[in-house]
ROVO-256763 format. One record per residue (C-alpha): z, y, x; residue in three letters. Coordinates in nm, 2 decimals, padded with zeros to 4 digits. Layout:
! residues N
Z  Y  X  res
Z  Y  X  ALA $
...
END
This chain:
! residues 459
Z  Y  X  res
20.63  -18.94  -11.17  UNK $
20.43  -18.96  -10.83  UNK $
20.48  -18.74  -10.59  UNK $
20.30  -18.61  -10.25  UNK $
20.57  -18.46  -10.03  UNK $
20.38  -18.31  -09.74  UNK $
20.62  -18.27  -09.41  UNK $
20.90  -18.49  -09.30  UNK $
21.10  -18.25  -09.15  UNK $
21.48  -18.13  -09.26  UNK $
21.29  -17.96  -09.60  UNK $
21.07  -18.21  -09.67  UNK $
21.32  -18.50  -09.57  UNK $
21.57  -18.34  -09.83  UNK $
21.33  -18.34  -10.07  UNK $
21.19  -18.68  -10.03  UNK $
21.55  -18.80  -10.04  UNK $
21.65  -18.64  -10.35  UNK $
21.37  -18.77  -10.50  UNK $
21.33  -19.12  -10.44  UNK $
21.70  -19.14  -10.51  UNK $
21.58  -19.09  -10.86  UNK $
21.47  -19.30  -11.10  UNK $
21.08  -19.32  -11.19  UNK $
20.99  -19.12  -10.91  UNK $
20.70  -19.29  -10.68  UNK $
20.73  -19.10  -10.33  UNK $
20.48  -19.07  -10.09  UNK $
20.59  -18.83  -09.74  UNK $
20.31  -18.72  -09.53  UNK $
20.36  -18.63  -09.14  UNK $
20.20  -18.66  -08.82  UNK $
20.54  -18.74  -08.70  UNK $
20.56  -19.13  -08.67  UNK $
20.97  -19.14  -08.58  UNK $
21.06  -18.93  -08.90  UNK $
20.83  -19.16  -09.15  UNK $
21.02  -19.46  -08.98  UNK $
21.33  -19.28  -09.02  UNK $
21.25  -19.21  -09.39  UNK $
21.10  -19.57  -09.45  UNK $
21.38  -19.72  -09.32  UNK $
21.65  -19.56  -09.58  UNK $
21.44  -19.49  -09.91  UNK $
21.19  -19.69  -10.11  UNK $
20.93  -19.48  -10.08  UNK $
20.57  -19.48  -09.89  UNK $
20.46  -19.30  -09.56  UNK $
20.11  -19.16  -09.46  UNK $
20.08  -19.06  -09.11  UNK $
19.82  -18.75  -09.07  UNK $
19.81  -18.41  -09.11  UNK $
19.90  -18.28  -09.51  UNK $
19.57  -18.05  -09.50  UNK $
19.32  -18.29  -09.47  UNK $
19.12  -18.45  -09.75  UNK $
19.08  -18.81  -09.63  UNK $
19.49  -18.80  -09.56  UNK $
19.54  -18.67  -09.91  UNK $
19.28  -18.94  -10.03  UNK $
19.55  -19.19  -09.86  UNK $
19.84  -19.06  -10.03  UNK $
19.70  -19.09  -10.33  UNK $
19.68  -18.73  -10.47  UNK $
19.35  -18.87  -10.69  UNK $
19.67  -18.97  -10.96  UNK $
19.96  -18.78  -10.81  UNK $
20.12  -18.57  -11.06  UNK $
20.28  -18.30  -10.83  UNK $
20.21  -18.22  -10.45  UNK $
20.52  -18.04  -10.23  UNK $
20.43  -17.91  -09.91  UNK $
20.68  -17.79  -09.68  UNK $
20.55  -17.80  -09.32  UNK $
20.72  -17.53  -09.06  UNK $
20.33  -17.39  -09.14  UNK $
20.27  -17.20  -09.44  UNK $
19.88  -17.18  -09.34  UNK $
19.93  -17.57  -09.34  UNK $
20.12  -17.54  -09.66  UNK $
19.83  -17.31  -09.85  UNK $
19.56  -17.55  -09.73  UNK $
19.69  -17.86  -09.90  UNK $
19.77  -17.71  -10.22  UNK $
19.41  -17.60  -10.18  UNK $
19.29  -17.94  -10.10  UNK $
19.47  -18.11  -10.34  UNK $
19.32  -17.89  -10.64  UNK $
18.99  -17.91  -10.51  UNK $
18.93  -18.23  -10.47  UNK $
19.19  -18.40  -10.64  UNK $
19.29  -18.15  -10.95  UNK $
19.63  -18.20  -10.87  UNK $
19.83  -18.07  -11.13  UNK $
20.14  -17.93  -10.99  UNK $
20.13  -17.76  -10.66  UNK $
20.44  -17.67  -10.47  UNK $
20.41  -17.49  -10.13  UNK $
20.70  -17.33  -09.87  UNK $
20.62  -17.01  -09.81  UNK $
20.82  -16.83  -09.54  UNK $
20.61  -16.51  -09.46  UNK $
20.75  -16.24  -09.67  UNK $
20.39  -16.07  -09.63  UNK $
20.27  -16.38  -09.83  UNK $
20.54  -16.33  -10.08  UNK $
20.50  -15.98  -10.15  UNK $
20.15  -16.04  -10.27  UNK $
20.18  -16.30  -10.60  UNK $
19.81  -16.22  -10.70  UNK $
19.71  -16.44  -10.40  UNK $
19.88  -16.79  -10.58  UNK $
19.67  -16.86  -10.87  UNK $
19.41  -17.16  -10.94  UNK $
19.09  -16.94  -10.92  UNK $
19.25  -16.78  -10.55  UNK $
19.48  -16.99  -10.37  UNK $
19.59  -17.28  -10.61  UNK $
20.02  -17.26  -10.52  UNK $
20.20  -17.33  -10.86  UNK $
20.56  -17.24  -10.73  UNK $
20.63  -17.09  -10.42  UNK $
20.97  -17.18  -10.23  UNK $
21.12  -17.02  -09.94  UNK $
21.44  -17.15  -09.82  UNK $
21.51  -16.90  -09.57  UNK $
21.53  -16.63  -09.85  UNK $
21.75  -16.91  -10.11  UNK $
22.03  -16.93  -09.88  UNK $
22.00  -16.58  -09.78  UNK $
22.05  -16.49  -10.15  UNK $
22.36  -16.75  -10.16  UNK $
22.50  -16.62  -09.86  UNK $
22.49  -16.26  -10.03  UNK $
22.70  -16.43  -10.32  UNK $
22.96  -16.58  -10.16  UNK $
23.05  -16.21  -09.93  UNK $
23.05  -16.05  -10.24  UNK $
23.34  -16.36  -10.37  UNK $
23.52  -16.42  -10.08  UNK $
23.76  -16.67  -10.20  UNK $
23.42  -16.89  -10.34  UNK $
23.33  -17.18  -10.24  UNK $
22.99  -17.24  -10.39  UNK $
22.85  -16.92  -10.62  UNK $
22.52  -17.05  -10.82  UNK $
22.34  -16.83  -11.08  UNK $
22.23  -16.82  -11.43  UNK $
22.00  -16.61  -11.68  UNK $
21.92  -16.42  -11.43  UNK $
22.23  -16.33  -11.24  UNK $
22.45  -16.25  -11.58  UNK $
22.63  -16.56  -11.57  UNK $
22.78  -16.71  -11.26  UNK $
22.89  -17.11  -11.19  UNK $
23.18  -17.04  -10.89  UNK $
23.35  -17.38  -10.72  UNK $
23.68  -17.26  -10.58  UNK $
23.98  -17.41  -10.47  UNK $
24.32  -17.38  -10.71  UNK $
24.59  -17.27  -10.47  UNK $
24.99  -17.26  -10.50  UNK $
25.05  -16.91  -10.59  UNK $
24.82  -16.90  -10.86  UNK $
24.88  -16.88  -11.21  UNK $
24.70  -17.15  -11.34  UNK $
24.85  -17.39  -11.12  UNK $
25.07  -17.65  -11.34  UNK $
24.96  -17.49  -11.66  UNK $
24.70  -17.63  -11.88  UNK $
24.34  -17.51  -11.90  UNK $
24.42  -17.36  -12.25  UNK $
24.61  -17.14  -12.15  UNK $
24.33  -16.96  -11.93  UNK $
24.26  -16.73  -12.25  UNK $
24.64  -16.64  -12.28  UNK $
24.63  -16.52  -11.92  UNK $
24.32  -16.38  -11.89  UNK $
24.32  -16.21  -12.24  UNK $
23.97  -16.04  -12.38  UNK $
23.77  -16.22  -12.08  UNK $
23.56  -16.52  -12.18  UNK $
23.49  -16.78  -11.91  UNK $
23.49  -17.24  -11.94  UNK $
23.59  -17.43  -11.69  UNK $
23.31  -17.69  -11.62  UNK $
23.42  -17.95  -11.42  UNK $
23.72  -18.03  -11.19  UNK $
23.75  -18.25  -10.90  UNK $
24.09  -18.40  -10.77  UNK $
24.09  -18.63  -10.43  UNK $
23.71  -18.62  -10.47  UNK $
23.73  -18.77  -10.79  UNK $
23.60  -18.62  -11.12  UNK $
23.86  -18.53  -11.39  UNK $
23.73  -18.45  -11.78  UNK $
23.80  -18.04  -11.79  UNK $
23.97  -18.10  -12.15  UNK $
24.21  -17.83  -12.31  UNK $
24.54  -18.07  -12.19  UNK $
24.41  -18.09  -11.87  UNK $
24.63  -17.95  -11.60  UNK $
24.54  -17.79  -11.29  UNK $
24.69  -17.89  -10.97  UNK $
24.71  -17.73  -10.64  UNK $
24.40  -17.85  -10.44  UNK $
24.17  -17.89  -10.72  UNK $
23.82  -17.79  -10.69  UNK $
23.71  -17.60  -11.02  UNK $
23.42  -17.50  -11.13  UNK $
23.43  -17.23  -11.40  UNK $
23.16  -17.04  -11.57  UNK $
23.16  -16.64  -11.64  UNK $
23.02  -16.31  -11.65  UNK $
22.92  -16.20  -11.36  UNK $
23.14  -15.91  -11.15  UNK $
23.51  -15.81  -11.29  UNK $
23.56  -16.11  -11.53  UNK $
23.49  -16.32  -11.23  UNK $
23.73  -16.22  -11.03  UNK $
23.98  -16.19  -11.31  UNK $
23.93  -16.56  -11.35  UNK $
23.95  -16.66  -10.95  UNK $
24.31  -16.41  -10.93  UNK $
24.45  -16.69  -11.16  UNK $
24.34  -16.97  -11.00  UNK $
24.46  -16.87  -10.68  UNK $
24.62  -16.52  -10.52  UNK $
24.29  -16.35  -10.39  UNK $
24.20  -16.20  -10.06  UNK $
24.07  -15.88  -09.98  UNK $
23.69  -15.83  -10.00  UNK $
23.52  -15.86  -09.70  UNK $
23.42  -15.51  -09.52  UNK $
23.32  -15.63  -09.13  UNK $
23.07  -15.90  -09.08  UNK $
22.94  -16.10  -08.76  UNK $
22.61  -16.27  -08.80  UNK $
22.52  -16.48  -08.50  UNK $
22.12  -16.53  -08.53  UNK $
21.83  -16.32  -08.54  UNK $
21.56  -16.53  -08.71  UNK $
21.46  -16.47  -09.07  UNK $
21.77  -16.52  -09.25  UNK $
22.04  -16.30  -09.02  UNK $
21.77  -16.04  -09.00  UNK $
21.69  -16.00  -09.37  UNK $
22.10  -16.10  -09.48  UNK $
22.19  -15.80  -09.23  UNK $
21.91  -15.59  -09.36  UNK $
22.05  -15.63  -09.71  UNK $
22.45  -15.59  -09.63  UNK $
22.46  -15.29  -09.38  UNK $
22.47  -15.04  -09.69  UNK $
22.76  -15.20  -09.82  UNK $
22.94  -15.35  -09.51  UNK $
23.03  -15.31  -09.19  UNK $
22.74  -15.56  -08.93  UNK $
22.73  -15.72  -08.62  UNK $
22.41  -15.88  -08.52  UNK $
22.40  -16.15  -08.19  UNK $
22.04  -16.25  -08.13  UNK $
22.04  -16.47  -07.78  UNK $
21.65  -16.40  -07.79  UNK $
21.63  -16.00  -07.64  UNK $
21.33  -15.91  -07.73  UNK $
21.43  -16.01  -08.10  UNK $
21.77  -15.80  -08.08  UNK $
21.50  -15.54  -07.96  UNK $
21.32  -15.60  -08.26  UNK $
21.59  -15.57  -08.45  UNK $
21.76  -15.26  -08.36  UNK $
21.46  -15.11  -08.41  UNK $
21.45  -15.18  -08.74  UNK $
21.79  -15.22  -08.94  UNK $
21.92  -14.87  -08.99  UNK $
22.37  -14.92  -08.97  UNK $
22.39  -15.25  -08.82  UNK $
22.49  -15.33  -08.45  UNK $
22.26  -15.55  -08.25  UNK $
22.37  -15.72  -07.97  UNK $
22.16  -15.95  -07.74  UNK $
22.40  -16.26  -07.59  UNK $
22.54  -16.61  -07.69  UNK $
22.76  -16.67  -08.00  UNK $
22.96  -16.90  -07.83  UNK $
23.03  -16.67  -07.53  UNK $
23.43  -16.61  -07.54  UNK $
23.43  -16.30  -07.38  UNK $
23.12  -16.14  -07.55  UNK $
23.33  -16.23  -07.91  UNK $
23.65  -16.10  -07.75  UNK $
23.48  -15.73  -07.64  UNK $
23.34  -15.71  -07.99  UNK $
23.67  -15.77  -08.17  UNK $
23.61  -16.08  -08.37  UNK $
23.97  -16.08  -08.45  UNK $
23.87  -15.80  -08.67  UNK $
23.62  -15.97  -08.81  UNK $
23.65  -16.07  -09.21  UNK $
23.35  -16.34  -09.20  UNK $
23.17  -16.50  -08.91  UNK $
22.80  -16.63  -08.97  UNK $
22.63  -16.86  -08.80  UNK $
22.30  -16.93  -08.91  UNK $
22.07  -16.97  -08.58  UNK $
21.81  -17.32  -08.63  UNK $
22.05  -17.50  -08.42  UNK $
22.40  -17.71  -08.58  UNK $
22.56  -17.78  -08.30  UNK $
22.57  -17.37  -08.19  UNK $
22.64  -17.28  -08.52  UNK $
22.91  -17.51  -08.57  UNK $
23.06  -17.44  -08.20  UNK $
23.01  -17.09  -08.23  UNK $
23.19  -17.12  -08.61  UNK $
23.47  -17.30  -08.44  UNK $
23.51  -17.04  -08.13  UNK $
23.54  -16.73  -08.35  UNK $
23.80  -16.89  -08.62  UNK $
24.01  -17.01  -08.31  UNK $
23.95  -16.64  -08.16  UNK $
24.09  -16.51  -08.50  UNK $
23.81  -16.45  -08.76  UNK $
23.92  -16.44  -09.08  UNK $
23.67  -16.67  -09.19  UNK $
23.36  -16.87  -09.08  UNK $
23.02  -17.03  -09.19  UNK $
22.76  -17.18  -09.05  UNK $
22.44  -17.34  -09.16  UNK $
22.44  -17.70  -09.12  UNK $
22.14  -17.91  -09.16  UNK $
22.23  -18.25  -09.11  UNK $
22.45  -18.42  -09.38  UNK $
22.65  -18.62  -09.17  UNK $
22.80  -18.25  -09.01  UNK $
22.86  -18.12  -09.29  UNK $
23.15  -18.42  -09.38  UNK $
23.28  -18.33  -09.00  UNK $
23.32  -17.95  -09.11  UNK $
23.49  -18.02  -09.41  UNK $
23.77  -18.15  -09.22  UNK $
23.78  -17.88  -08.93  UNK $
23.87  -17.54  -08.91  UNK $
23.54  -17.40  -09.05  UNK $
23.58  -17.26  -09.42  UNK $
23.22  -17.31  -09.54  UNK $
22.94  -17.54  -09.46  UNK $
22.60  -17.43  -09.58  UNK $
22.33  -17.61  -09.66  UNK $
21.97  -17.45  -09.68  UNK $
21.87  -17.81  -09.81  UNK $
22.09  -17.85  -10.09  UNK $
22.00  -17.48  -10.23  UNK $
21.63  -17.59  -10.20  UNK $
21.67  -17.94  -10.36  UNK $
21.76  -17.72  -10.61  UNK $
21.49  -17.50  -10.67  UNK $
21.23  -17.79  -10.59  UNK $
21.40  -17.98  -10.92  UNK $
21.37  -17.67  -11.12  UNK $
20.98  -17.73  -11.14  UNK $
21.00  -18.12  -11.15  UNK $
21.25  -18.20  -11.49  UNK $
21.11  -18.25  -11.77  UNK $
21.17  -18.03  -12.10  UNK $
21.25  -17.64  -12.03  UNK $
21.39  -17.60  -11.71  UNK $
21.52  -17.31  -11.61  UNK $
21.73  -17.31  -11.31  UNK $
21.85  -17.66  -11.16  UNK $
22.14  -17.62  -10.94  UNK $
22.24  -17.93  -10.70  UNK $
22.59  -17.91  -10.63  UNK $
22.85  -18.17  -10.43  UNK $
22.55  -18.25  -10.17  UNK $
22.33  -18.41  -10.47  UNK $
22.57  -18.58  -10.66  UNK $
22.61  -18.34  -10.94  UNK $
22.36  -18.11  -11.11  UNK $
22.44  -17.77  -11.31  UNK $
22.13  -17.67  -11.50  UNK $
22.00  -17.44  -11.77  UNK $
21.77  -17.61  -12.03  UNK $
21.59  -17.39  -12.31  UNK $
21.69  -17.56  -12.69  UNK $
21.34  -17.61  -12.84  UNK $
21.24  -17.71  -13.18  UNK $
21.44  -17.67  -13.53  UNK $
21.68  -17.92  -13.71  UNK $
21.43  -18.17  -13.82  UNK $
21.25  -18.20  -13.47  UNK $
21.51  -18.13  -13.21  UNK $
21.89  -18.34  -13.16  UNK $
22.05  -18.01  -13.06  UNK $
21.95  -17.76  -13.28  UNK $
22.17  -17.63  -13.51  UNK $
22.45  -17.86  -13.45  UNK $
22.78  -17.75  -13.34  UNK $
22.87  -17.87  -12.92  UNK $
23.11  -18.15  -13.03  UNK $
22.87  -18.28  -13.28  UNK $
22.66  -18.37  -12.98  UNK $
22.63  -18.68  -12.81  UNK $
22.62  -18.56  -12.44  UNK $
22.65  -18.81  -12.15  UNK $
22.98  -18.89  -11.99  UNK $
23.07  -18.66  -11.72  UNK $
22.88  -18.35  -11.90  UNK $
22.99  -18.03  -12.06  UNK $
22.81  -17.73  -12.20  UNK $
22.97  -17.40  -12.06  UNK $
22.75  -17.13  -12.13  UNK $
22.48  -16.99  -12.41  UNK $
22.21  -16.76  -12.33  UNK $
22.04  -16.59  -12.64  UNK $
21.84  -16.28  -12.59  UNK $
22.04  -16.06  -12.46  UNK $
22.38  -16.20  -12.56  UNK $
22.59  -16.43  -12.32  UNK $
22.80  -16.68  -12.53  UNK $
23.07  -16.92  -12.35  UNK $
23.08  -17.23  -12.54  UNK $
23.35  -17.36  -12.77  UNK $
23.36  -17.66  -12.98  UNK $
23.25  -17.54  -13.26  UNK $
22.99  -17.31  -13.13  UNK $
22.61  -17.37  -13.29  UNK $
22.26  -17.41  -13.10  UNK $
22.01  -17.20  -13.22  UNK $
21.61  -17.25  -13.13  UNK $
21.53  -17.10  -12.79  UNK $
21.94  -17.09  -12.65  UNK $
21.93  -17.12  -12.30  UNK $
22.20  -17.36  -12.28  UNK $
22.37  -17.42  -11.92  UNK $
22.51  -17.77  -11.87  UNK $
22.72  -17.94  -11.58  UNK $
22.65  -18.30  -11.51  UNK $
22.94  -18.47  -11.28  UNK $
22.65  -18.74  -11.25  UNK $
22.29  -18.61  -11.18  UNK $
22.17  -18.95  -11.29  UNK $
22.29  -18.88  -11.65  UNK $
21.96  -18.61  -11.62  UNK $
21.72  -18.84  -11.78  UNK $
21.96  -18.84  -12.11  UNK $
21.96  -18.50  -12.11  UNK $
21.59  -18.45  -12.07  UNK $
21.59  -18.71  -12.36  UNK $
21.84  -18.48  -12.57  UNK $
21.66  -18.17  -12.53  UNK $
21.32  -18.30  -12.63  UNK $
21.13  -18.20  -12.92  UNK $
20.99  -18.46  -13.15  UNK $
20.98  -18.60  -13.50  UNK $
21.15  -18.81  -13.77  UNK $
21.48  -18.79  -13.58  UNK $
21.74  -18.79  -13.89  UNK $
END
């Protein structure tokens, strides 16, 4: 597959990575920044274009005449627009992807079409991890929440903790203690190493276990016996103004208790003005005494999500030391991320990982619905429509344990119209399942593009 990606920045660098990673991918990254295309050139086999995205004779030189897909994630959404624009025009392009960060873009989908501004799939990671970020408040002891047919079925990584019912016992036994509640453990990491989520399998104390389920009180049924729970979260501190603390604390202050620090005044102006329950304060994150006079001992969660790591992970650090009950902060450099893990910070987010995510959904082949990268790009959870009959398809009316799935991958969940089915053994695909897989290894995907596709004279 080739593909254009237009911007080299922490998006489009994600991107590119995750891509040329990949087998069969031919990469191409487009920037006027020469450092970051040497940067790029220097790790992954892939080509560089300097110039600007937008313009036709740059796009001639990236080869968008044979390109098969076109990403464009510039900080510019006007830049963004334009290439996708160029790249139909003159090039007929066939898939056009384009960040898109002004809401008042979003809110008007008419705009995005071939015959008006050619954008095939529109991705905005501000409002991705926004969305996550909403998940894990509302399942505090989470570590990762990701979502399926439509928010009905959730994928939750979480840690198994002494205390918990489950630790010690065998995963069989999750339906004796959890009686009338149907949920499938996925996958289960042990020292960073994958371990086959089979019914002998026992769970340890500092496993990480991801389980599928219905989404509200089953979920939390299933996380009380994995680990003694703590109370839901009720007071929030956000430390950032931009577009994600503004809309996150827009959308919690119904339900929660907000603080808002925005070191930029006339943004905490701004903001004041416009969010109805929530504080606003105007002053530094990482000032001791501001976090002291504001009680962040009382805090349940601390979020730090300004554009800037090294605050966000300073400022993460100051409030857990000053008492917090827990802390987050955006990270967008990988190599942080590993430093966190080890620290006193409780969750490292990555806006790049959710977006590598939502970037794959539209690049897979077969029908994709939701890609999920998980354990920074080395596994995958996704949900894959079951096309076809008996004659043309390998999945099709065959029970799960009939099928010849790829090391390192289990089917957890069925969605078929509007009934939710966790898998068994024996349970049957039928045309049109929605059928949500976990892959340990992402580069197993190709055999289950391969699995999934429709053809003829298979048996």
């Amino acid at each position: 597959m080739k593909v254009i990606v237009i911007g080299a920045g922490q998006v489009g660098g994600s991107v590119a990575t995750a891509l040329a990673n990949e087998t069969n991918n031919s990469v191409t990254v487009v920037d006027t920044d020469v450092d970051a295309l040497s940067w790029l050139q220097e790790r992954l086999d892939l080509r560089t274009v300097t110039g600007l995205g937008s313009r036709p004779s740059v796009l001639a030189e990236a080869g968008a005449a044979d390109a098969d897909i076109l990403i464009a994630v510039t900080q510019s959404d006007e830049t963004n627009m334009l290439a996708c624009q160029v790249a139909w025009t003159l090039f007929h392009t066939p898939t056009k992807i384009a960040r898109i960060r002004a809401t008042d873009y979003q809110d008007h989908p008419a705009l995005f079409d071939n015959a008006a501004i050619p954008v095939d799939f529109i991705i905005s990671p501000e409002r991705l991890i926004k969305n996550y970020i909403a998940r894990l408040i509302e399942y505090p002891d989470a570590l990762q929440v990701r979502e399926f047919g439509e928010g009905k079925l959730l994928l939750i990584g979480m840690e198994v903790d002494r205390g918990g019912p489950m630790v010690g016992e065998p995963i069989h036994r999750l339906r004796e203690l959890i009686p009338g509640i149907e949920a499938r453990v996925a996958a289960i990491y042990r020292n960073e190493t994958s371990v086959p989520p089979e019914g002998n399998t026992r769970l340890l104390a500092g496993d990480e276990v991801f389980f599928l389920a219905h989404q509200g009180n089953d979920i939390r049924r299933v996380m009380s016996v994995m680990r003694p729970l703590d109370k839901p979260y009720r007071r929030i501190m956000i430390a950032g103004g931009g577009n994600v603390g503004g809309t996150l604390a827009a959308s919690l202050e119904e339900n929660y208790q907000v603080k808002l620090i925005s070191h930029n005044t006339r943004r905490a102006r701004e903001l004041s003005a416009a969010l109805d329950r929530s504080i606003v304060l105007s002053g530094s994150a990482s000032d001791t005494e501001l976090l002291e006079e504001e009680n962040i001992e009382d805090m349940d969660v601390f979020l730090a999500l300004t554009n800037d790591d090294e605050d966000n992970i300073l400022a993460s650090m100051l409030a857990k030391r000053l008492g917090a009950r827990r802390a987050m902060c955006i990270v967008n450099r990988p190599e942080y991320v590993d430093l966190i893990e080890m620290g006193t910070i409780d969750i490292a987010l990555s806006p790049h990982q959710i977006t590598i995510g939502e970037v794959l959904t539209h690049l897979r082949r077969g029908d994709m619905v939701s890609v999920h990268s998980l354990r920074r790009g080395a596994a995958e959870a996704i949900e894959i429509i079951a096309r076809g009959d008996e004659s043309t398809s390998r999945v099709v009316g065959r029970r799960i344990e009939s099928l010849d799935l790829p090391p390192g991958t289990t089917i957890g969940a069925i969605l078929r119209e509007e009934e939710l089915l966790i898998a068994h053994h024996d349970t049957v695909i039928e045309s049109d399942d929605h059928v949500v897989l976990f892959l340990t290894d992402k580069n197993r995907i190709d055999e289950i593009e391969q699995l999934f596709s429709v053809g003829f004279g298979f048996f």
